[in-house]
N, C-alpha and C positions, 0 to 999 in steps of 0.2 A: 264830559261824561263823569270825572272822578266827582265834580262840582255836584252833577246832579244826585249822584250815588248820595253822598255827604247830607246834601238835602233831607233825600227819602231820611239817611241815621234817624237824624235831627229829628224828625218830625212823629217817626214813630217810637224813639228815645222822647219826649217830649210829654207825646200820650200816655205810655206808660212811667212817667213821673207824677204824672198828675193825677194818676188812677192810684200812686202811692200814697202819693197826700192826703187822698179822697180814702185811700184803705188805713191809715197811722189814725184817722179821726170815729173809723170806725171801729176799731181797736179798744179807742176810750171809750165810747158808745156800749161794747163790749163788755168789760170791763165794770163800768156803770151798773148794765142792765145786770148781772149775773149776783154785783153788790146787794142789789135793790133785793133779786130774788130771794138772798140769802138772808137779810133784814126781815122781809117778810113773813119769809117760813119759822125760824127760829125766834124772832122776836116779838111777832103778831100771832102767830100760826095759820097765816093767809098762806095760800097755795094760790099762783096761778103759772096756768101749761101754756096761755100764747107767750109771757114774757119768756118761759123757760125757752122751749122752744125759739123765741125770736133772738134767744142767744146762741141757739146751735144752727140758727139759719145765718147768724153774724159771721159766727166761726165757720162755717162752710165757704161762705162771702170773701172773707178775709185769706184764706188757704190758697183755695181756686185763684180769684182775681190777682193774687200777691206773685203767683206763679211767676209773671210774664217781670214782676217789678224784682223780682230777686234774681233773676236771670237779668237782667239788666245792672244788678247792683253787683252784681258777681259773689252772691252770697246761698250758689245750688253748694251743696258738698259734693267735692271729687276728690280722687287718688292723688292727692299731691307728694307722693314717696319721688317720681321720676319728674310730676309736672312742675314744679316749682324752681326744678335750677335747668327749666328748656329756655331757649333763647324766645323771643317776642314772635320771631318767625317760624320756629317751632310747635310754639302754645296756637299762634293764626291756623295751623295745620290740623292739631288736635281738635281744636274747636270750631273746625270747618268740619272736619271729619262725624263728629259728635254731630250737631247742625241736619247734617245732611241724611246721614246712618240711622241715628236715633232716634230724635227729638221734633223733625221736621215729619218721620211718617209716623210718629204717636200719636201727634198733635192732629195728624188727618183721619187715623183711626179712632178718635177720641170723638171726634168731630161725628165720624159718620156714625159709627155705634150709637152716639149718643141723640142725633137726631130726631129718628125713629120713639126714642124714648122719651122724649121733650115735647113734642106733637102729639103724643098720644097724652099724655100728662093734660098741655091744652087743649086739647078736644073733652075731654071732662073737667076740667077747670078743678084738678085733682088737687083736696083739702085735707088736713091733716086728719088722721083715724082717731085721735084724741078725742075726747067732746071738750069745747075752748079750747081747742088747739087755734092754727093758723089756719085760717083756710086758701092759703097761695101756695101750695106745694110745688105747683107748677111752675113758680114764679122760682123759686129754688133749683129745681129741675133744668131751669136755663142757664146759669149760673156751669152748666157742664161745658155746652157747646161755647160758652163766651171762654171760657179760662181756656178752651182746647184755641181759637179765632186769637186771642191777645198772645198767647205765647207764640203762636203760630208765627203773628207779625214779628214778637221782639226775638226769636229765632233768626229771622231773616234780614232783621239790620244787624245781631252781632253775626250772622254769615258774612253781610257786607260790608263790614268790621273790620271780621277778620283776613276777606279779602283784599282791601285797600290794604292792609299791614301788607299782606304778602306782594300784592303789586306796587307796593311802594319799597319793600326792601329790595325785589327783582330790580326794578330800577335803579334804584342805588349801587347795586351791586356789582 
């Protein structure tokens, strides 16, 4: 059983590493595009709204999907005044608690709220209000439900995380 627990970490630790890779490169991407806009405007006096724009679709991108990889990297901010000098079995307790209380029904509220809004978005194949904007708004709009679905999961392997600590310290014990 611990075997398979272990497994499932692995495999959704895994995912969400490789969605970090895939978000570090779109960073640069980021980066990049924002350059270019700024070269443009000031040094051409070219204007354009899809690049702008597909830099605040990047930055959306990178926020949301990064969720799930910074909860995993152990890089959310919390109150470490009391958490920092709790035992291993302690912190397992806190961050089951958090898991469960929190994070695991935001993540579902996120989900459903946002559903409704995402369908509707694709049923008009909703384009930016800009003229030469983007016209995938909707395509942006999904980008809700997925980041509520990824943290969802890397919620649930560091539940199963922090459970293996604590039934392996009971054991010990």
């Amino acid at each position: 059983m611990i075997s398979t627990v272990k497994i499932l970490i692995r495999i959704i630790d895994n995912v969400t590493d490789r969605f970090g890779a895939l978000l570090a490169w779109l960073c640069l991407a980021m980066a990049l595009a924002t350059g270019i806009v700024v070269i443009l405007r000031y040094g051409f006096g070219i204007g354009s709204i899809a690049l702008q724009e597909s830099v605040t679709y990047m930055h959306a991108t990178l926020f949301m999907l990064g969720a799930a990889y910074t909860l995993r990297s152990g890089g959310h901010v919390r109150v470490d005044i009391f958490y920092r000098s709790f035992s291993d079995r302690s912190r397992a307790w806190v961050n089951s608690f958090g898991a469960i209380v929190f994070l695991m029904p935001l993540c579902l509220i996120i989900l459903g709220i946002s559903w409704r809004f995402v369908t509707e978005s694709w049923a008009v194949r909703e384009s930016s209000v800009d003229p030469g904007g983007i016209p995938a708004v909707f395509l942006l709009k999904s980008i809700i439900p997925l980041m509520a679905i990824n943290l969802l999961f890397q919620g649930f392997a560091e539940l199963l995380r922090n459970a293996l600590t604590l039934l392996v310290d009971e054991d010990s014990a």
